[in-house]
FIZASE-245127 format. One record per residue: x, y, z of N, C-alpha, C in turn; residue in one letter. Coordinates in steps of 0.05 Angstrom, whole numbers, padded with zeros to 5 digits, always signed. Example, Ala and Ser with C-alpha at 12.3 -4.5 7.8 and 13.67 -1.06 7.14 Angstrom:
+00264-00114+00156+00246-00090+00156+00264-00066+00156A+00257-00045+00142+00273-00021+00143+00258+00001+00157S
//
This chain:
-00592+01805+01077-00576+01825+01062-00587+01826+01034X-00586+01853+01026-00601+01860+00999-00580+01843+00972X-00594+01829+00956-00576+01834+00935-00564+01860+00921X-00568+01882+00923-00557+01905+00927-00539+01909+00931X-00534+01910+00966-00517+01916+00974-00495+01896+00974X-00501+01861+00965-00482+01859+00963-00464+01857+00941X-00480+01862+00924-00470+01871+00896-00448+01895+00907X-00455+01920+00920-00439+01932+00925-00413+01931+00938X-00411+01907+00955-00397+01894+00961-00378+01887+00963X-00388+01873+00940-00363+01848+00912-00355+01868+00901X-00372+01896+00882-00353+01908+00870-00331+01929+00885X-00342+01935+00915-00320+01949+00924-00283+01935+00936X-00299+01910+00938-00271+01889+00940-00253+01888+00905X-00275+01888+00889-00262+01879+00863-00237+01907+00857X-00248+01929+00868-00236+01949+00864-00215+01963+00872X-00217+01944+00913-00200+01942+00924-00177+01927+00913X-00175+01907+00908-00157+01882+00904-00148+01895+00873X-00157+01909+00847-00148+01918+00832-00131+01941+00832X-00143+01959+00856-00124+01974+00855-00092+01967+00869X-00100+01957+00892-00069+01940+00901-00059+01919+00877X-00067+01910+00864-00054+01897+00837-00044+01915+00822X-00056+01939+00816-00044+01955+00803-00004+01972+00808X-00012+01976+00838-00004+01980+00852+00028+01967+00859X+00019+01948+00871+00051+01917+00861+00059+01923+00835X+00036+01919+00813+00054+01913+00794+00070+01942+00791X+00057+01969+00792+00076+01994+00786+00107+01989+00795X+00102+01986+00831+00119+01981+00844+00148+01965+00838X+00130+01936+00826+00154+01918+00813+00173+01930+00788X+00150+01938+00776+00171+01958+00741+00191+01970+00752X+00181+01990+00765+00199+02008+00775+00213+02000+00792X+00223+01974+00806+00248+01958+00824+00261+01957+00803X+00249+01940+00773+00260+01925+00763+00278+01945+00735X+00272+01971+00736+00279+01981+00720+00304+02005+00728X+00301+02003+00758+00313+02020+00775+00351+02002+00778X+00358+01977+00768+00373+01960+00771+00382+01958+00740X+00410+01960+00747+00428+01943+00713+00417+01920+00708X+00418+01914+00682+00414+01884+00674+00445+01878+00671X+00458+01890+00647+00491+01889+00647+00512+01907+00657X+00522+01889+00672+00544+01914+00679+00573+01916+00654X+00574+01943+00653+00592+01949+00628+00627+01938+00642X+00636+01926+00633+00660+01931+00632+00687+01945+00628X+00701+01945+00645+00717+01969+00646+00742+01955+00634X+00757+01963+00606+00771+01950+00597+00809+01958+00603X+00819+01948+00599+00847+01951+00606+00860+01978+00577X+00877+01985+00585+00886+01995+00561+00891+01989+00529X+00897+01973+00537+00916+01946+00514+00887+01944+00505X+00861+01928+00516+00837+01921+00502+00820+01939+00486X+00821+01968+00497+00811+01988+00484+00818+01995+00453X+00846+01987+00447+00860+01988+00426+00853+01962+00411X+00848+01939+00418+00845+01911+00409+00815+01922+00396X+00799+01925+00418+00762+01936+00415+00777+01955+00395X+00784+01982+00385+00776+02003+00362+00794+01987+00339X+00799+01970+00335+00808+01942+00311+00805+01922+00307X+00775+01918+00328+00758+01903+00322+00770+01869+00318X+00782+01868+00338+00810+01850+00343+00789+01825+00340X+00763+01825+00352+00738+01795+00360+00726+01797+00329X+00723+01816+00305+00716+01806+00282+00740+01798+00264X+00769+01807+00267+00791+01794+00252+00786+01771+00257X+00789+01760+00280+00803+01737+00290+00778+01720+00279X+00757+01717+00274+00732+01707+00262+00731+01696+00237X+00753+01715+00226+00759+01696+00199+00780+01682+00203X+00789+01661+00177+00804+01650+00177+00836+01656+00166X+00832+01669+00143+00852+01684+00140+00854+01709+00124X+00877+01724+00115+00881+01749+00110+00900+01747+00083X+00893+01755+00062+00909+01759+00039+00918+01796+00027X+00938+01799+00018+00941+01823+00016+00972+01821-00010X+00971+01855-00022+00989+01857-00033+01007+01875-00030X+01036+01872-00020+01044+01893-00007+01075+01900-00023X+01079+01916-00024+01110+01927-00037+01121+01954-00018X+01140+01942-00009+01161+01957+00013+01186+01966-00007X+01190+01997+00006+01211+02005-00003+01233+02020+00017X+01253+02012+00014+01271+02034+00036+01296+02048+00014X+01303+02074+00026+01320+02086+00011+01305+02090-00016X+01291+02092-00026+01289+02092-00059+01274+02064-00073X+01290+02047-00054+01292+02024-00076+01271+02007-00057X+01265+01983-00082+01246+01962-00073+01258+01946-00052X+01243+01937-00030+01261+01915-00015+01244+01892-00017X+01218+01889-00022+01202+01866-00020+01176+01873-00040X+01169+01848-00054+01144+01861-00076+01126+01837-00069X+01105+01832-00058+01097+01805-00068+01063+01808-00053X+01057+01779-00053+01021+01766-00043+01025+01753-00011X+01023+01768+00002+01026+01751+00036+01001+01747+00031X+00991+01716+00049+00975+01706+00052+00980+01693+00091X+00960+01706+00108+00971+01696+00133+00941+01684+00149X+00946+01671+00163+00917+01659+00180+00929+01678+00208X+00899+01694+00204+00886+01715+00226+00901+01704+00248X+00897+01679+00254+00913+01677+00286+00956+01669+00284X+00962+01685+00275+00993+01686+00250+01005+01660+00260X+00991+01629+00258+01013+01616+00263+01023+01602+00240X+01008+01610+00214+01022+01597+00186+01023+01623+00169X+01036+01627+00149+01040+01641+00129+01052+01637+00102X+01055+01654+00081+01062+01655+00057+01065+01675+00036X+01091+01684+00032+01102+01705+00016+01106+01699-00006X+01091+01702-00029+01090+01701-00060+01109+01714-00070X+01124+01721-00079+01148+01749-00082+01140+01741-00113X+01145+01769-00132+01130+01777-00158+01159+01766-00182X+01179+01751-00164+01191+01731-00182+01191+01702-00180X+01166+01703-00161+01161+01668-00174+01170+01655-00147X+01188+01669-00126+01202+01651-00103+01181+01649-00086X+01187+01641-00066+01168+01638-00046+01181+01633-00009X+01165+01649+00014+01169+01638+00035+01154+01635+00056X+01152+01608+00061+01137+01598+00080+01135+01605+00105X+01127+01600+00124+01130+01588+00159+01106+01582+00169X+01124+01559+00187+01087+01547+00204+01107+01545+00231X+01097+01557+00248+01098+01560+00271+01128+01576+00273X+01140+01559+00285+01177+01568+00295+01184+01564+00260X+01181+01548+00244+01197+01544+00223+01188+01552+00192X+01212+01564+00178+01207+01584+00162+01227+01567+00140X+01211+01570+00113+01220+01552+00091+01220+01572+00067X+01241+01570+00041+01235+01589+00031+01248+01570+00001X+01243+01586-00026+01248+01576-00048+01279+01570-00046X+01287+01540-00064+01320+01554-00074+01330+01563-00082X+01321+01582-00101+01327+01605-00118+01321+01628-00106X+01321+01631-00079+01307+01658-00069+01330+01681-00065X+01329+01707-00072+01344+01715-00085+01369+01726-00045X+01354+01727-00030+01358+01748-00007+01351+01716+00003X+01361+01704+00008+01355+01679+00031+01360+01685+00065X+01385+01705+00064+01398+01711+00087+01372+01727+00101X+01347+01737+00093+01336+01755+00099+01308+01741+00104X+01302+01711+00094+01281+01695+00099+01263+01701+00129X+01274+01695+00139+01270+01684+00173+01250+01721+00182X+01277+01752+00173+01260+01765+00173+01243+01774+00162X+01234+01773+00141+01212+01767+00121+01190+01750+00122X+01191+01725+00132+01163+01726+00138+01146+01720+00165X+01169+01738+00189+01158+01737+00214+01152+01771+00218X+01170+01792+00207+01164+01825+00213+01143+01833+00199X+01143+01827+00174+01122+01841+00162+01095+01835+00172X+01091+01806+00174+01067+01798+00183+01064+01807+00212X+01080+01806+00237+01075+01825+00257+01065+01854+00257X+01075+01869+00236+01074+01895+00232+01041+01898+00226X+01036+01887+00208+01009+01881+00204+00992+01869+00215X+00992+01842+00237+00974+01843+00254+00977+01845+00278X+00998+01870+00284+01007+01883+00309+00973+01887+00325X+00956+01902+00308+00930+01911+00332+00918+01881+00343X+00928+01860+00331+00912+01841+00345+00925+01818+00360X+00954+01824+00368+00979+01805+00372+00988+01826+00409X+00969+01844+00416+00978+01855+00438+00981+01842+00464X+00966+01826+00461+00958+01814+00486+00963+01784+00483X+00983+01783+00464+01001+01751+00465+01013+01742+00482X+01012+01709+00491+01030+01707+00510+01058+01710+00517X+01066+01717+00537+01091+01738+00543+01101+01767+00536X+01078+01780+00527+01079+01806+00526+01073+01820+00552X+01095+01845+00555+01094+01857+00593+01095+01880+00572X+01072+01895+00593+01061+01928+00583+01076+01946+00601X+01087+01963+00599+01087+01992+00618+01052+02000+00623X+01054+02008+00646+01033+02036+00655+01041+02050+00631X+01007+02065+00622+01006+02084+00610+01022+02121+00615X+01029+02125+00596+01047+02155+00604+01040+02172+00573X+01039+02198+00580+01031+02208+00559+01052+02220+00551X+01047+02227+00527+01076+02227+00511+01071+02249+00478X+01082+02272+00478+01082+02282+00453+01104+02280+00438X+01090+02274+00412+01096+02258+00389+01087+02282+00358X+01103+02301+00347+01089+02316+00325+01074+02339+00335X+01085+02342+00357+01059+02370+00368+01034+02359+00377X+01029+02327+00369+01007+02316+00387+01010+02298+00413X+00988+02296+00430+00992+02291+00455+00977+02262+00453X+00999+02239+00457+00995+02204+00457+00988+02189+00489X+00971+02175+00480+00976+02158+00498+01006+02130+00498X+01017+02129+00516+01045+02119+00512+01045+02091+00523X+01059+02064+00516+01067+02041+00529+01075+02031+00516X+01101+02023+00530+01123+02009+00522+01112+01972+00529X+01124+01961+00504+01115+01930+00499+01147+01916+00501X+01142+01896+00520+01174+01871+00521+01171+01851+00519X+01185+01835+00517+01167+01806+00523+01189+01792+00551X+01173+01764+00558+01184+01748+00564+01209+01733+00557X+01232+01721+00571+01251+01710+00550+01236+01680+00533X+01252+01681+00514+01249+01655+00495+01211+01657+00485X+01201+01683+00478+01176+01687+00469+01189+01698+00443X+01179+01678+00424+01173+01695+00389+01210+01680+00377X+01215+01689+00362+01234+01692+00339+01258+01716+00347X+01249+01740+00364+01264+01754+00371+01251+01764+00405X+01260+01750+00424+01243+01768+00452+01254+01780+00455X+01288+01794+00451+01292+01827+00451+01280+01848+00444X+01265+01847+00425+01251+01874+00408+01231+01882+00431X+01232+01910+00421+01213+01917+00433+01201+01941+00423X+01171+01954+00434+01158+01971+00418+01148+01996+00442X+01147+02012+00431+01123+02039+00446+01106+02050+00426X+01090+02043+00435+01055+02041+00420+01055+02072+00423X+01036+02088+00404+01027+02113+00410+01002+02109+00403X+00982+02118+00422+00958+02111+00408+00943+02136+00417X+00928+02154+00400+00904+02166+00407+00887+02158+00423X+00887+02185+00442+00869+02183+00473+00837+02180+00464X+00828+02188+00446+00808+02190+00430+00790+02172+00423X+00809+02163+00401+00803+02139+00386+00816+02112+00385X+00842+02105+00407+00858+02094+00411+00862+02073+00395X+00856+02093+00365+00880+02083+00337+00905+02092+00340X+00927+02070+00333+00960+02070+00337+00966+02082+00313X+00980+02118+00321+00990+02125+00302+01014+02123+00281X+01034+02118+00312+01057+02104+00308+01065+02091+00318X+01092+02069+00319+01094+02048+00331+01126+02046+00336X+01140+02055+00359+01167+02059+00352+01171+02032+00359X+01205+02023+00348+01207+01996+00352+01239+01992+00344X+01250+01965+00361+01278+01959+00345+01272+01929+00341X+01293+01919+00318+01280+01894+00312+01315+01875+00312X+01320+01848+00332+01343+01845+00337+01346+01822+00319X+01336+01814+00296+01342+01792+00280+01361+01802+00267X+01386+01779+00263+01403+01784+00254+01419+01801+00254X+01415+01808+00285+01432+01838+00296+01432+01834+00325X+01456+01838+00341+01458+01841+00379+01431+01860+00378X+01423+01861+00403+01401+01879+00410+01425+01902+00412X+01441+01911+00427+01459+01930+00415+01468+01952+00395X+01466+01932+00375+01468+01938+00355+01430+01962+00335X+01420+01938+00360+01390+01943+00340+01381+01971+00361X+01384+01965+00391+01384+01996+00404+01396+02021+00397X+01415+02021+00373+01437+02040+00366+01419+02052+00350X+01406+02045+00340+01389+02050+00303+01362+02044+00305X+01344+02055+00328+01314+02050+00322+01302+02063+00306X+01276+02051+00298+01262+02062+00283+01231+02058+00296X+01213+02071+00273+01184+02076+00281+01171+02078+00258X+01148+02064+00261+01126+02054+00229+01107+02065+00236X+01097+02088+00223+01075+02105+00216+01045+02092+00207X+01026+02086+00212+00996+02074+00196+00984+02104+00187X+00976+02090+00166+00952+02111+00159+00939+02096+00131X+00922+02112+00126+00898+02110+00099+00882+02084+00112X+00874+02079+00139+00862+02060+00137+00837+02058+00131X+00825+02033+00118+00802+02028+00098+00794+01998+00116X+00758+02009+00121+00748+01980+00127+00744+01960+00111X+00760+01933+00116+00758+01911+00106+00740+01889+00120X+00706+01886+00107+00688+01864+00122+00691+01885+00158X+00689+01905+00170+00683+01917+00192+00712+01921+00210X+00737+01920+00197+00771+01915+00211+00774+01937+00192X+00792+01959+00215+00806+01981+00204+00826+01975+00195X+00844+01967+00166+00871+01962+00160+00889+01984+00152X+00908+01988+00157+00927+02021+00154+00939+02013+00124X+00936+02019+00095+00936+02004+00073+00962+02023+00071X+00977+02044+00087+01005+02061+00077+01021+02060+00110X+01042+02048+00098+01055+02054+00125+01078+02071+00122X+01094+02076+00135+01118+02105+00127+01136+02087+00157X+01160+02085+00148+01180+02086+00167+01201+02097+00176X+01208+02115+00200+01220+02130+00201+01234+02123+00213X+01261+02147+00219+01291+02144+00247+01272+02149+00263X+01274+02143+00287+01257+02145+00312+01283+02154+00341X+01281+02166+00363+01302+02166+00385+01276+02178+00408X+01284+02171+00432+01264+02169+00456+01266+02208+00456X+01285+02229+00452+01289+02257+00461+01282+02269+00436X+01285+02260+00414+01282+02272+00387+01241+02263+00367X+01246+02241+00384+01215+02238+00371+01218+02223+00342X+01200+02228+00319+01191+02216+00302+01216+02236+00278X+01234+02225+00269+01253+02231+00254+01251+02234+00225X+01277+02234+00201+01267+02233+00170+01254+02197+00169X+01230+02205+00144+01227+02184+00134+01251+02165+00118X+01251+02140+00125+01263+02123+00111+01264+02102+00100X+01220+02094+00098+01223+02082+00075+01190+02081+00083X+01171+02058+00061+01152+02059+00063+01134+02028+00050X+01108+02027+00055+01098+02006+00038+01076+02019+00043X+01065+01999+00016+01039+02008+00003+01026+01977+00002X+01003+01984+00007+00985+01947+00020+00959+01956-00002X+00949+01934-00021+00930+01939-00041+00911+01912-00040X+00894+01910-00048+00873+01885-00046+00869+01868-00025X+00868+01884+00002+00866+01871+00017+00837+01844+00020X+00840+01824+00028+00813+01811+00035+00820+01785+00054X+00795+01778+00060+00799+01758+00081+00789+01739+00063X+00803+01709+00065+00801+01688+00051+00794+01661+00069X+00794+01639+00060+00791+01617+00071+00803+01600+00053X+00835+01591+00074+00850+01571+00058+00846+01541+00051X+00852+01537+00031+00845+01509+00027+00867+01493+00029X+00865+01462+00025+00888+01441+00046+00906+01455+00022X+00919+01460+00003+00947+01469-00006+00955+01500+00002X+00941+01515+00008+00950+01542+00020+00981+01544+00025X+00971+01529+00051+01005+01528+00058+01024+01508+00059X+01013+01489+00046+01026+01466+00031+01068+01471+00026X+01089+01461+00033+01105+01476+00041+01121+01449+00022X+01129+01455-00012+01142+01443-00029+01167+01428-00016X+01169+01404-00024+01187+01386-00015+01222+01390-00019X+01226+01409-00033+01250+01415-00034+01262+01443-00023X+01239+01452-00027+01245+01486-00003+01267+01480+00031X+01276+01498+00024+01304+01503+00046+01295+01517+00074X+01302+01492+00091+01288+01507+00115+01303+01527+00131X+01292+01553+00140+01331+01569+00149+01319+01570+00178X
//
């Protein structure tokens, strides 16, 4: 055999075997590109609202400082510096005369000079719910309704009603109906009755509903820095306003061992 030909040979095998290499590999891309790598998740309702409040970067910090002044009727009802850890099981209400009120866990401590003592217990468990309502949904012993849509203002909500379990929280009577945009499933309003220091009875007679708005990103968390609270009824909808707060300097902090340091003579209620 010629060296020639078998030169010709070798190169028609080389050419063979390259093109079938070529060949597999196309073949393989295209298996491998033809297949998910991730499959997306399909989230529950409740999570979709947690996800647009960015519920996995709150909870990342450690805690949340803010300045808030509530008013109902006209008048001031609360002025002060809450300071709360993102996951709300400690807290602290500065009030702008110097008192102060605590809680760590179930128990809530407050100055002896505090002017509204009778009002402790609600003070520094509502407000701080109210505020980290978008990230407290999916707490244990909270039971959701199925979603129902629901107009609210001439606009069209996504609707669910929130209960709890018995002996969950400070009050497991209360309860809430979330309205949240189909959209953007930011909570516009939040109807609600609150049974501290009241029969649920009493607190079903007289609901109300807290309005968010002006929210401003703090570190990548939408916070609603104006809230508005109104009469609320399930046939009448979103009623007169009847009172409001205003939330200023918000920021996320990192407490140090006195934060919540809880003074030795403070009155536990």
């Amino acid at each position: 055999m010629s060296h020639m030909f078998k030169s010709s040979i070798v190169c028609a095998l080389l050419l063979i075997l390259a093109t079938s290499c070529k060949s597999e590999k196309k073949e393989s891309i295209e298996v491998e590109t033809s297949e998910p790598i991730v499959e997306n998740k399909i989230l529950t309702p409740v999570e979709t609202i947690e996800k647009a409040y960015s519920k996995d970067v709150f909870l990342s910090n450690d805690a949340i400082e803010l300045d808030m002044v509530i008013s109902f009727g006209g008048n001031e009802r609360l002025n002060g510096k809450m300071t709360f850890l993102t996951n709300s099981t400690k807290g602290k209400i500065e009030l702008k005369d110097g008192t102060f009120i605590y809680y760590d866990g179930e128990k809530v401590f407050h100055s002896p000079n505090l002017k509204n003592a009778k009002a402790a217990r609600f003070d520094a468990y509502t407000w701080m719910y109210f505020l980290l309502f978008p990230t407290k949904l999916s707490d244990q012993g909270t039971i959701w309704s199925d979603v129902e849509s629901a107009k609210l203002n001439d606009k069209t909500y996504n609707s669910q009603r929130l209960t709890f379990e018995a002996n969950t929280g400070d009050a497991p009577d209360d309860w809430y109906i979330v309205y949240s945009d189909p959209k953007t499933n930011m909570m516009d309003y939040v109807a609600y009755i609150v049974t501290v220091n009241k029969s649920t009875e009493a607190a079903e007679s007289d609901p109300h509903a807290i309005g968010y708005s002006n929210y401003k990103m703090i570190d990548g968390v939408p916070i609603a820095h104006n809230w508005e609270f109104y009469e609320w009824s399930k046939d009448g909808g979103i009623g007169n306003v009847i009172g409001n707060s205003i939330i200023d300097n918000v920021k996320f902090v990192t407490p140090d061992a006195d934060t919540f340091s809880i003074p030795a003579d403070f009155i536990e209620k």
